[in-house]
N, C-alpha and C positions, 0 to 999 in steps of 0.2 A: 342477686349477686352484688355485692358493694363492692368495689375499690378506692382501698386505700393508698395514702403515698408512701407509706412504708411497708410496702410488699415486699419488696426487696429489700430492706434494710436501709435505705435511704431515705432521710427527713427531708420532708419537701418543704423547700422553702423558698417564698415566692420573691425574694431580695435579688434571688439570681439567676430570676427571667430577664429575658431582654428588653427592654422597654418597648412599646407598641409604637409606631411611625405613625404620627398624624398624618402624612401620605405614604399609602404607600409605595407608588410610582416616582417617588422624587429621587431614587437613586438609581433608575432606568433611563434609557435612551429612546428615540422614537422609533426606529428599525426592531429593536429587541421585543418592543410593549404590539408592534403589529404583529411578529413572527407568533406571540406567544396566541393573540386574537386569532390567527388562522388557524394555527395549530388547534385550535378551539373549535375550529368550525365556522368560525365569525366571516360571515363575507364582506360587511364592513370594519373590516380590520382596519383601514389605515385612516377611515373617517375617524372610526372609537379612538383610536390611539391620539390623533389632530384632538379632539377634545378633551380627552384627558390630560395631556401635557400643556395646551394650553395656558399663557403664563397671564393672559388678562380677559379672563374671567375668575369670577368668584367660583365659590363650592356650587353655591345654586343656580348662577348661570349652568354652571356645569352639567348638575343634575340634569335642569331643565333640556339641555341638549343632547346627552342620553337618551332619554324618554322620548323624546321627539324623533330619536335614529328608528329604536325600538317599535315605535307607534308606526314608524313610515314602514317598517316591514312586516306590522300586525296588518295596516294593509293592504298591501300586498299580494301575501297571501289568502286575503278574501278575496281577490279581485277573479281566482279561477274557481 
């Protein structure tokens, strides 16, 4: 099955997408960016949220402290 953009009768055209946010947490608050983390399931919800808002680290700081949350709960649950 292929879809196309004019199934409907409308030409797609990509002028009048919205542009992508090179962040896209920069128009969130810190309360709002944990609620969504929990809601998620995230038990470090307010740590994730601390690093991603974050205003003096880089992208890759950043990264690297993700990874690092990540890893500390991969073990973790090895530990039982």
């Amino acid at each position: 099955v292929h879809v196309h953009p004019s199934v409907h009768g409308y030409r797609f055209d990509t002028a009048l997408r919205k542009k992508a946010a090179a962040n896209i947490f920069e128009s969130i608050n810190e309360e709002s960016l944990q609620k969504l983390f929990r809601n998620s399931g995230d038990k470090k919800a307010e740590e994730r949220a601390k690093i991603i808002l974050a205003t003096d680290q880089d992208l890759e700081e950043k990264t690297r402290a993700l990874m690092a949350l990540k890893q500390r709960r991969k073990d973790k649950l090895l530990q039982f």
